[in-house]
C-alpha positions in Angstrom: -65.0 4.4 73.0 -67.6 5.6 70.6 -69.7 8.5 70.8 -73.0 9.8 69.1 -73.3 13.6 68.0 -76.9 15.3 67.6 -76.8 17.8 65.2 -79.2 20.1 65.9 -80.4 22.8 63.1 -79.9 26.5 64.1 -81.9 27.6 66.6 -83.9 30.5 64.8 -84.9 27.1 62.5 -86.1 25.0 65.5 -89.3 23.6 65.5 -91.1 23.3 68.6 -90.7 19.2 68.3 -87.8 17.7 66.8 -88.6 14.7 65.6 -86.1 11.7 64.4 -86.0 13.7 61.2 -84.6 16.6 61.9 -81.9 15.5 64.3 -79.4 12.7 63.6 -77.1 10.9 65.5 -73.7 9.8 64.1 -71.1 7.4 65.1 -67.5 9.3 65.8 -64.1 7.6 66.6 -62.3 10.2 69.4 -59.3 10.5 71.6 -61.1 12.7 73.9 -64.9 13.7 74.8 -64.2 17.1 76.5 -64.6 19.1 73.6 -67.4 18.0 72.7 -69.6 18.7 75.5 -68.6 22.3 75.1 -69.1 22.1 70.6 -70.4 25.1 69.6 -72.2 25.6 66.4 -72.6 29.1 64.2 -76.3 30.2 65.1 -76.6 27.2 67.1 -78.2 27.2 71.0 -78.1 23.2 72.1 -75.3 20.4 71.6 -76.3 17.3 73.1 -73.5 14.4 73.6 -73.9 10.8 74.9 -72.1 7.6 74.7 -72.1 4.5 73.9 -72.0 2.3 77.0 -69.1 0.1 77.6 -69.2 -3.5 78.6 -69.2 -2.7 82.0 -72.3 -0.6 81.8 -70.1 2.9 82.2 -71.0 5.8 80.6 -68.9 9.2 79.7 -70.4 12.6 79.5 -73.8 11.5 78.6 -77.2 13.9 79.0 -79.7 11.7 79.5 -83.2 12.0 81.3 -82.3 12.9 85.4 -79.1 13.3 84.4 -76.6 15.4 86.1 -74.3 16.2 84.0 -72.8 19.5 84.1 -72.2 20.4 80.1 -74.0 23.4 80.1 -73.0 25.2 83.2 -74.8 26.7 85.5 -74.1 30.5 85.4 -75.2 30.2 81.7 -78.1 27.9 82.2 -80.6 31.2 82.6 -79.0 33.4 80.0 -79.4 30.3 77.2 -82.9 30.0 78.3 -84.1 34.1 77.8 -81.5 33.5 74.3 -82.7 30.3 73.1 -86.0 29.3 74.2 -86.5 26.9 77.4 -86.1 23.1 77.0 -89.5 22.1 78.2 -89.0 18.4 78.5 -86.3 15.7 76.8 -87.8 12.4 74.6 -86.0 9.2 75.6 -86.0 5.2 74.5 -86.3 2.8 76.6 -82.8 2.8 76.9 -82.8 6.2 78.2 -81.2 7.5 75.2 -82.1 11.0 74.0 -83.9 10.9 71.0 -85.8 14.3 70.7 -86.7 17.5 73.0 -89.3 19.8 73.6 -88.6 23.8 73.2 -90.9 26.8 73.9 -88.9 29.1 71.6 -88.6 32.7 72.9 -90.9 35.6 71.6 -90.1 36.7 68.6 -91.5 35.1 66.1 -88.9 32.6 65.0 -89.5 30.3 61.7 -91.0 27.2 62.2 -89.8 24.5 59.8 -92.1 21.2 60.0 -90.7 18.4 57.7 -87.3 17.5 56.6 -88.0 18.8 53.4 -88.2 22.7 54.4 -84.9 21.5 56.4 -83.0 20.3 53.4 -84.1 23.4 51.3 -82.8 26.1 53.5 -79.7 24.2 53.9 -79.6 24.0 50.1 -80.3 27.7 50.1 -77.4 28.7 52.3 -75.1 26.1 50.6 -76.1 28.1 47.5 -74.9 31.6 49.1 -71.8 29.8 50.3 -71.0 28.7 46.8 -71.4 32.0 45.7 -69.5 34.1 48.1 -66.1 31.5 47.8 -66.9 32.6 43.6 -65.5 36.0 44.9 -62.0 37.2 44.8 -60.2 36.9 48.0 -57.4 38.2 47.7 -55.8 40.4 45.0 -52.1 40.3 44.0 -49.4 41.9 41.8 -49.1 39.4 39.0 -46.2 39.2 36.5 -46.2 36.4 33.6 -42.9 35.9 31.8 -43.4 34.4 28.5 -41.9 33.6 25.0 -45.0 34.3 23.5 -48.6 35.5 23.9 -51.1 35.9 21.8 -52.0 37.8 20.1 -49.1 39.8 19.4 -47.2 36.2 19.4 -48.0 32.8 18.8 -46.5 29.1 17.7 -49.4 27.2 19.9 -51.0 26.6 23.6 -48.2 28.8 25.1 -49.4 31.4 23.6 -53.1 30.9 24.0 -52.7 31.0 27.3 -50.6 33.8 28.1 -53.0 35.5 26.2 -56.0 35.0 27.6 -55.7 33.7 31.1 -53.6 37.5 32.5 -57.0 38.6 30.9 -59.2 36.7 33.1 -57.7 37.1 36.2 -57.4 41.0 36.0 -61.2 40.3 35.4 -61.3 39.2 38.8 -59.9 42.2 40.7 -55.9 41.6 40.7 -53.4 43.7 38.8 -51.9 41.6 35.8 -48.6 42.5 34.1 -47.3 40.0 30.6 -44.1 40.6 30.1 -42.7 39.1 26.8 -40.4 40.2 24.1 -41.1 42.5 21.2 -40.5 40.0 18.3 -40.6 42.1 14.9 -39.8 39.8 11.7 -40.7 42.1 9.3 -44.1 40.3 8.3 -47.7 41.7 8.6 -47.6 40.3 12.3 -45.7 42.9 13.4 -48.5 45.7 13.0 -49.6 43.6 16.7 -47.4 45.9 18.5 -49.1 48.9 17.1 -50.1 49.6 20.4 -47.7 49.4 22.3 -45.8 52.6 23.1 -42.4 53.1 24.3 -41.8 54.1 28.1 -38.7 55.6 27.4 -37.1 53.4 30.6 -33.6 52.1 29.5 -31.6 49.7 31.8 -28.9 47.6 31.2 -28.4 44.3 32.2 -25.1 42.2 33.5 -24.7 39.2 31.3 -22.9 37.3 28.8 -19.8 39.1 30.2 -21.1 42.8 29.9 -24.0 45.3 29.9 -27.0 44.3 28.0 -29.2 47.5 26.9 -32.7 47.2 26.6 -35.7 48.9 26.3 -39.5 48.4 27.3 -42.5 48.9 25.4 -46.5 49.0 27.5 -49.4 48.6 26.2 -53.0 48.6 28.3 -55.3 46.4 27.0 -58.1 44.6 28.4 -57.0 45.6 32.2 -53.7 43.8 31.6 -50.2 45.5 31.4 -48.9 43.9 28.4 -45.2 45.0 28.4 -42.8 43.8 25.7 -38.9 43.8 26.1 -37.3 45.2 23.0 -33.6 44.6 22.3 -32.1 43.8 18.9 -32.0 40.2 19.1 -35.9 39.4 18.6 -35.6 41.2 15.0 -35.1 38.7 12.6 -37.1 36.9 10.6 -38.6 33.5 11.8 -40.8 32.8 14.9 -40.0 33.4 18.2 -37.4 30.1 18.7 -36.1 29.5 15.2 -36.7 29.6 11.7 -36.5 27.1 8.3 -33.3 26.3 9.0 -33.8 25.5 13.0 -33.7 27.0 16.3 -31.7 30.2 17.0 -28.1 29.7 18.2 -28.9 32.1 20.6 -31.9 31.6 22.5 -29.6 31.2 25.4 -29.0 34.7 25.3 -32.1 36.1 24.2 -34.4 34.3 27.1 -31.8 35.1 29.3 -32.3 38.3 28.7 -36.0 37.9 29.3 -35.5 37.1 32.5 -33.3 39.4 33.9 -35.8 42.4 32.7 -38.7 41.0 34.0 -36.9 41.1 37.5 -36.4 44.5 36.6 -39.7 45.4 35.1 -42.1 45.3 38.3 -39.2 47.7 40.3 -38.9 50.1 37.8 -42.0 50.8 35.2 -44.6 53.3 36.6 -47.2 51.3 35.0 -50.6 53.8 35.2 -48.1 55.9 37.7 -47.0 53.7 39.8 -44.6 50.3 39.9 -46.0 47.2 41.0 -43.2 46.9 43.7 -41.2 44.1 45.5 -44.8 42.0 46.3 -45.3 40.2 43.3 -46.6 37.0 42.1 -44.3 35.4 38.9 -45.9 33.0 37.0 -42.8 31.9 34.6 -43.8 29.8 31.8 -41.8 27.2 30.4 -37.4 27.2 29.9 -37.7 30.6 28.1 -38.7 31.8 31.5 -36.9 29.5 34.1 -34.2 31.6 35.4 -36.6 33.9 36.8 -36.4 32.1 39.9 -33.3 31.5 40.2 -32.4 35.3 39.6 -34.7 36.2 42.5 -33.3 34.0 45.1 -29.5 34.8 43.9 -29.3 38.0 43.1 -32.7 39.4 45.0 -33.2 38.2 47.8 -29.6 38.2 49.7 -29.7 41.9 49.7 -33.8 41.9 50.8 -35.4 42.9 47.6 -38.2 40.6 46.6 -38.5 39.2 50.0 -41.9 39.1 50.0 -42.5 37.8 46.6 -43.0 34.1 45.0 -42.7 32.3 42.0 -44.6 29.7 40.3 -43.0 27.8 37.4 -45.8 26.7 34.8 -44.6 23.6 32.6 -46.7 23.7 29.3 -43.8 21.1 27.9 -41.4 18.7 29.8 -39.6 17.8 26.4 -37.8 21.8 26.1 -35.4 22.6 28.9 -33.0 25.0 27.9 -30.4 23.3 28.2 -26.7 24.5 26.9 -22.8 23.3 27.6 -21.8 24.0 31.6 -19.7 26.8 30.0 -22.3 29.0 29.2 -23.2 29.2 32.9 -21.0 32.4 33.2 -23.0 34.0 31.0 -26.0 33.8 33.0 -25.1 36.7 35.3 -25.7 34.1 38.4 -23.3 33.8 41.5 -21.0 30.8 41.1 -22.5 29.7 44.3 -26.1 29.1 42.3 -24.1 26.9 39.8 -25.6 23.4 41.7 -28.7 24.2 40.6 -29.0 24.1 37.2 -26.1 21.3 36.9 -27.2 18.4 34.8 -24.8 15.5 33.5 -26.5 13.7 30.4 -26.4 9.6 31.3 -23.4 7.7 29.4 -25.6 6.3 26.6 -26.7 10.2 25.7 -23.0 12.0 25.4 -21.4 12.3 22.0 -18.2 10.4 22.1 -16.3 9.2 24.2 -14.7 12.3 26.1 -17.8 13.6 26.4 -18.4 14.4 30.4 -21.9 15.0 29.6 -22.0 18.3 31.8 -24.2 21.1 30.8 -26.5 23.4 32.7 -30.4 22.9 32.2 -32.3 26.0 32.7 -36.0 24.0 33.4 -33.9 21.9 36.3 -33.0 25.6 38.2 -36.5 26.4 38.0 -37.7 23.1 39.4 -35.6 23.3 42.2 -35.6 27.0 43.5 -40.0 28.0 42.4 -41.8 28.3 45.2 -44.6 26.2 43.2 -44.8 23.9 40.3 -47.9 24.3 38.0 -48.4 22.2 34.7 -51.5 22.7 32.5 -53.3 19.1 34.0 -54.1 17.2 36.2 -52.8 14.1 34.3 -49.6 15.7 32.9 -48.6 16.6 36.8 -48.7 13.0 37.7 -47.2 12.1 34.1 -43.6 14.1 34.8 -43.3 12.1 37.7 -42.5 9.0 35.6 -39.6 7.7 33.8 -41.8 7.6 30.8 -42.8 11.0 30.9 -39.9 13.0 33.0 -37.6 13.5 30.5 -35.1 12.9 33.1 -36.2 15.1 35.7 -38.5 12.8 37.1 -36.7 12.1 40.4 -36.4 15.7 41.4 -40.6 16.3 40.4 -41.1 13.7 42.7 -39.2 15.5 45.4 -41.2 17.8 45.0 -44.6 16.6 44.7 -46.2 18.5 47.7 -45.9 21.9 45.4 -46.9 20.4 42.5 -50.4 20.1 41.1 -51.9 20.7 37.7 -55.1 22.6 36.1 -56.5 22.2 32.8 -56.2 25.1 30.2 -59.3 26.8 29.4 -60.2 28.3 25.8 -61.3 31.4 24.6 -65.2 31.2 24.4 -66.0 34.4 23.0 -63.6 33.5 19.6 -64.7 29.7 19.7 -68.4 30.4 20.0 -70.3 27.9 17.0 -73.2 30.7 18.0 -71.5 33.5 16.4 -68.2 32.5 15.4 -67.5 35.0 11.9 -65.5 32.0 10.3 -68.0 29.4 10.0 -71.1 29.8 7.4 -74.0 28.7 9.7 -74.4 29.4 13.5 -76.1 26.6 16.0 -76.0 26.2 19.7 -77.1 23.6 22.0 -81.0 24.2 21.8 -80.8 24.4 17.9 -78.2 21.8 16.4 -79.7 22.3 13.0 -76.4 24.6 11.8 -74.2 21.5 12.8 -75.3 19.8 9.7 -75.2 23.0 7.4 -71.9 23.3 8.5 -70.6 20.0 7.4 -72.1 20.1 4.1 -70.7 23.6 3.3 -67.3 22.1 4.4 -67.7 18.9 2.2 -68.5 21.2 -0.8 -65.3 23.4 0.6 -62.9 20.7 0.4 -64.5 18.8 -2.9 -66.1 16.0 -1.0 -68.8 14.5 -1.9 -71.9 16.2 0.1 -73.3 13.8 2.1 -74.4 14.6 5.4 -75.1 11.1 7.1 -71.5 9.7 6.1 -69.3 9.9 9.5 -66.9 13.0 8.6 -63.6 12.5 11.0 -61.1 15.5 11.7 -57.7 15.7 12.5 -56.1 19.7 13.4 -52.4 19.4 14.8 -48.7 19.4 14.0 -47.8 16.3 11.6 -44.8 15.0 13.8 -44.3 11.8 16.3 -45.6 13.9 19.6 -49.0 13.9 17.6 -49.2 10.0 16.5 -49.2 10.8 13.0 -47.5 7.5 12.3 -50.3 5.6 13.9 -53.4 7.7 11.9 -50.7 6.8 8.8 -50.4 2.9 9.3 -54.6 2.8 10.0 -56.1 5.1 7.0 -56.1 2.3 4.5 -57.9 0.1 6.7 -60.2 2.9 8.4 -61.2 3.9 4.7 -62.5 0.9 4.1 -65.2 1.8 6.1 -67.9 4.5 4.8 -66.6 7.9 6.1 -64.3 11.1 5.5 -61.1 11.7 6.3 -60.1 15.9 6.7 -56.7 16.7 8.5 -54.9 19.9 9.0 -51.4 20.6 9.6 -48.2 21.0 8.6 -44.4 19.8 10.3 -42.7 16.5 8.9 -42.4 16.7 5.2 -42.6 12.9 5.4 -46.0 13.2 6.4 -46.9 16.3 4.5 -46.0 14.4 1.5 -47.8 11.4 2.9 -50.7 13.8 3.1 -51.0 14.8 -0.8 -50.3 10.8 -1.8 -53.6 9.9 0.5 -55.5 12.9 -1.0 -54.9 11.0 -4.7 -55.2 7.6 -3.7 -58.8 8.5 -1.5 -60.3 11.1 -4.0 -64.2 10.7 -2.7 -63.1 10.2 1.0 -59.7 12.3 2.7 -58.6 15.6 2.1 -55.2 17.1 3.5 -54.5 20.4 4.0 -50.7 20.9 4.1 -50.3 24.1 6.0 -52.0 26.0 8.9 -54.9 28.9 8.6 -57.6 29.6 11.5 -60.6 30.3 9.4 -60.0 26.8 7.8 -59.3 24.9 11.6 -62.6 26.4 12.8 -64.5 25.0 9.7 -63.2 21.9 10.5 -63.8 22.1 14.0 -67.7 23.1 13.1 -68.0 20.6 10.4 -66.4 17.7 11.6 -68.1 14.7 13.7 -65.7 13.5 15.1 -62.2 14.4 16.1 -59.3 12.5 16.2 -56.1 13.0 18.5 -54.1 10.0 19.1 -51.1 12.0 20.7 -48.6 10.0 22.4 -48.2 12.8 25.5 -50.3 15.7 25.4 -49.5 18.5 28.8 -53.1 19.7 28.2 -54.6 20.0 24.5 -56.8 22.8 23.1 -58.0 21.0 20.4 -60.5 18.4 21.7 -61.7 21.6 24.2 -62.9 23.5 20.8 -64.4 20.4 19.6 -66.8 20.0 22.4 -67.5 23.2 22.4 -68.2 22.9 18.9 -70.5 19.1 19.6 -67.8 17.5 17.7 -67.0 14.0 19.7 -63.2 13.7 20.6 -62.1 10.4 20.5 -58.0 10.6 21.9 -55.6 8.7 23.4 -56.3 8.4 27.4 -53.1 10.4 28.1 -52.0 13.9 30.1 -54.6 16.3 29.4 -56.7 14.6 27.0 -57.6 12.0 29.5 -58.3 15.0 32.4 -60.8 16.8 30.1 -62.2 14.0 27.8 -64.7 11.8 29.7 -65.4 8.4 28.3 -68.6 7.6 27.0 -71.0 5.4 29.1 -74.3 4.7 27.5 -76.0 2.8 30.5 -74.9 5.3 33.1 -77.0 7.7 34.4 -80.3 5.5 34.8 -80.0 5.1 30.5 -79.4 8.3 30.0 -75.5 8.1 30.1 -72.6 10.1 31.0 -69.3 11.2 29.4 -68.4 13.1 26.6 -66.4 11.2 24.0 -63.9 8.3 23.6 -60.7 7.6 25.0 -58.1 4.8 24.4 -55.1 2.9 25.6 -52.4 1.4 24.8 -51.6 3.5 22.1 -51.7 0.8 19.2 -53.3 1.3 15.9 -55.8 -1.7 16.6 -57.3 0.2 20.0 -57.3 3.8 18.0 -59.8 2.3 15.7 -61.8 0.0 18.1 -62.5 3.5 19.7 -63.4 5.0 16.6 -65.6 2.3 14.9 -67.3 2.3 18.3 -67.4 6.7 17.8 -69.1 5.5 13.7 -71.3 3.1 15.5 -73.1 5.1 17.7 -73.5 7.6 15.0 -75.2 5.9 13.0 -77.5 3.5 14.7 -77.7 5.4 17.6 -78.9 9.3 17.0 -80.8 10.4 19.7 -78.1 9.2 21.8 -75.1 11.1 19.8 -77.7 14.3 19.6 -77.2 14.1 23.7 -73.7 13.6 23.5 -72.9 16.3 21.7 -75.1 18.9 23.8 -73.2 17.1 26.6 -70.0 18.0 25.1 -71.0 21.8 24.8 -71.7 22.2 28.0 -68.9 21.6 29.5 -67.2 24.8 31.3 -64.0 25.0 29.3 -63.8 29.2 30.0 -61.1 30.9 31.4 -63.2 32.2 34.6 -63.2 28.3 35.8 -59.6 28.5 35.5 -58.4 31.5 37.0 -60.4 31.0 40.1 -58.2 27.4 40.5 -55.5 29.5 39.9 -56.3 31.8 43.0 -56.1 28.7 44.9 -52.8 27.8 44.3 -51.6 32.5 44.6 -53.0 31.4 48.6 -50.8 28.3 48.7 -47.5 29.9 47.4 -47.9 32.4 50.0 -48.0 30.2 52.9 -45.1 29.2 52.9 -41.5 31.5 52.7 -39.8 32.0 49.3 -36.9 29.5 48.4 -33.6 30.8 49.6 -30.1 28.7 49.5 
């Protein structure tokens, strides 16, 4: 059985005919027809239902001319007359189907709308005010972000950016935001970042690594965010927050663990601008350095009904780092025996170190997987990514299981300090409707780095770490070939010393066309950012990329590897789309193989040069792209409502 619905528009819209145009019928699949003879509609007065006759000529609930149906009772037949209007006459077919009616509208002076124009503009209208009000906050909530690092009192890359910026964001949206991260002091200039911050004078110890733990908690208010830093002796050293020139710290174990444990304490026992933020909280836990978080909650919370009402949402900016240590350091963890199960992890046989080797140890990320109430990581792509053998690192069966809480939103970037229209690093300003300071900027970085100035040669960028994760090796084994070409190499960055060296050998060998600059410094990536055509990011997996987000903001075309976030945010370039116009805002490539990077990029040098009013549009594409933080936090809000429909994780 099929049936035809009329929509009708609302009845302080109705027209004194409705014509074809503003009603129409469409075909519905149902189980049952009741309901819909009694359909209501927001600021609607008439529902009319009919079906389809059957091969033996039947009919089921129709309202057709003479018909005596009884869909609009009686009793309420009078009263919807005086509300509505009266229904003066109905316009059939010649099949008797209803096609139109007649109203008299009641007094009042209601709006008449005479052409399906004026009907699609006040929909458009309301849509518009709809779209608007779902803008607005909700709901607000007690936020707490445990993190390693956040800029800028700490930073070694994306973590940090976005610890920093989106807590920022979201208190701009009505909810009360606390970072919780520890109080690293190294004995550098960096340290003069915690000027601000002021001691509470609130002292607790912790119960771990078989005895009490003192620590001690520092606040700072800043931007509408409670930035509170954990200060204990073991983040004084020198280095950065997970190592230093010799490696990582034999002790992170300890010190994260720490971490945890006070940020379970923090919200219960701070008076933050006089008051705590209480057992109702929101933890967004970022990465292994915050992972236990969870799993403290539901172990040592929750079984004694503190933090009943509160959730947890583990964000995964890196699959590759899980925390993970020999089983026997699981006493030191201050968890319940009980909770051992779920953070046990036996390496495979081809991964142990000899022979006796059991492979048991206990992985930090796995407990947070399996006891957060949600699982967040930084895009779209990389969610899907984790779920792979290729990409899961191991853990890819348990993601799986738990796909229906896990979903994935694309970082956003700071647009007041990555603004070409006023940015303090780069010589010449230029925004969408004036390019001009695109071009200045290149040349002043050509004379910068001891280029030859010229501004129509194709100058290519690279900003990143120089190690494997980055596909260094593959921009190695194709800059003798891509040289041959006319264009300009720049890259930026510092990690291998095989490829640092590698670097300073290309600089002497390509005098007039690649410069390297071993090292890292902001002023310098923004200039390269600004002055740069084109950048490069071949990256084997990338979670979500920040890089190819300040190029486009910057009209410099990405051209990356179609993987994790890089293929979420980087939109392949289609010049026949669009009616001619075209659609998409850069270049992406797979496989990863050195003869598909440069296909993509001779294709990028191509269109540069014999094709500039269409690269002029593709770069004001690329800056108009909503990259901000605002976009971000409102997805984020999404997901606060979906953590909270369901009860916290409990054994």
């Amino acid at each position: 059985m099929e049936s035809l619905q009329l929509t009708c528009v609302p009845s302080y819209k109705l027209s004194t005919n409705i014509s074809r145009k503003v009603c129409s019928f469409r075909p519905s699949r149902k189980l049952g027809f009741g309901h819909l003879l009694r359909r209501s509609f927001q600021n609607g007065n008439l529902t009319v239902v009919r079906s389809v006759k059957t091969g033996n000529g039947g009919g089921f609930g129709g309202l057709t001319k003479g018909s005596n149906s009884n869909a609009v009772e009686d009793e309420k037949e009078e009263e919807e007359k005086e509300k509505h209007g009266l229904l003066q006459s109905i316009d059939t077919d010649d099949s008797a189907s209803v096609i139109g009616l007649n109203l008299i509208p009641p007094p009042g002076g209601h709006e008449v709308i005479d052409s399906e124009e004026d009907v699609a503009t006040d929909t458009k209208d309301k849509d518009e005010k709809i779209e608007e009000e779902k803008l607005e906050t909700r709901v607000t909530y007690n936020i707490v972000f445990v993190t390693a690092e956040a800029a800028p009192y700490s930073k070694t890359g994306g973590l940090g950016d976005v610890c920093g910026s989106l807590p920022i964001a979201l208190a701009g949206r009505g909810h009360r935001v606390m970072v919780i991260s520890p109080r690293y002091l190294n004995g550098t200039p960096a340290d003069k970042n915690f000027a601000g911050a002021f001691n509470v004078d609130r002292r607790i110890k912790l119960h771990c690594f078989g005895g009490e733990q003192e620590i001690a908690f520092f606040h700072e208010y800043r931007e509408g965010v409670d930035w509170v830093f954990v200060d204990h002796p073991s983040y004084h050293r020198p280095g950065n927050p997970y190592g230093d020139s010799r490696g990582a710290f034999g002790d992170n174990q300890f010190r994260f663990t720490l971490l945890c444990h006070a940020a379970c304490e923090a919200p219960l026992v701070l008076p933050l601008g006089g008051y705590t933020y209480g057992e109702k909280c929101l933890f967004l836990v970022n990465d292994w350095h915050a992972g236990l978080v969870p799993v403290i909650l539901a172990s040592k919370y929750r079984s004694f009904g503190v933090y009943k009402d509160a959730r947890s949402i583990l964000v995964i900016h890196n699959l590759a780092h899980q925390g993970v240590e020999p089983a026997a350091s699981y006493k030191n963890l201050g968890l319940a025996s009980a909770w051992y199960g779920a953070l046990e992890w036996v390496f495979p046989t081809w991964a142990r170190t000899h022979a006796l080797d059991t492979g048991e140890a206990v992985n930090i990320l796995k407990g947070a997987i399996v006891t957060a109430d949600r699982i967040l990581t930084v895009s779209k792509g990389y969610a899907w990514e984790i779920t792979t053998v290729e990409g899961g690192y191991g853990l890819n069966e348990l993601l799986s299981s738990r796909r229906s809480v896990l979903n994935g939103i694309a970082n956003g970037i700071d647009v007041a300090d990555w603004d070409p229209s006023s940015d303090e690093h780069i010589a010449f300003h230029y925004s969408a409707g004036d390019l001009s300071g695109k071009v200045q900027c290149k040349t002043a970085l050509q004379q910068e780095l001891g280029l030859p100035i010229r501004p129509e040669c194709p100058l290519i960028g690279f900003i990143g770490r120089l190690d494997y994760q980055k596909g260094i090796d593959l921009i190695r084994w194709a800059t003798p070939e891509l040289l041959e070409d006319d264009v300009q190499f720049v890259m930026l960055g510092s990690g291998d010393p095989l490829y640092e060296d590698w670097m300073r050998s290309a600089e002497t060998t390509y005098k007039d066309k690649f410069r390297g600059w071993v090292g890292f410094n902001v002023p310098v990536s923004h200039r390269i950012t600004a002055g740069c055509d084109i950048l490069l990011m071949p990256s084997r997996f990338e979670p979500c990329g920040l890089n190819q987000l300040y190029a486009m903001r910057y009209a410099t075309v990405p051209v990356v590897h179609a993987t994790g976030g890089l293929r979420d945010t980087v939109e392949n370039f289609n010049p026949y789309a669009g009616g001619g116009s075209g659609e998409g805002t850069g270049w992406t490539f797979s496989p990863l193989t050195k003869d598909s990077m440069l296909k993509a990029l001779r294709t990028a040098i191509m269109t540069y040069r014999e094709h500039k009013s269409t690269w002029e549009v593709l770069m004001k594409r690329c800056m108009q792209r909503d990259f901000t933080w605002e976009s971000a936090a409102i997805q984020y809000e999404q997901l606060f409502e979906w953590a909270c429909i369901d009860p916290p994780y409990v054994l």
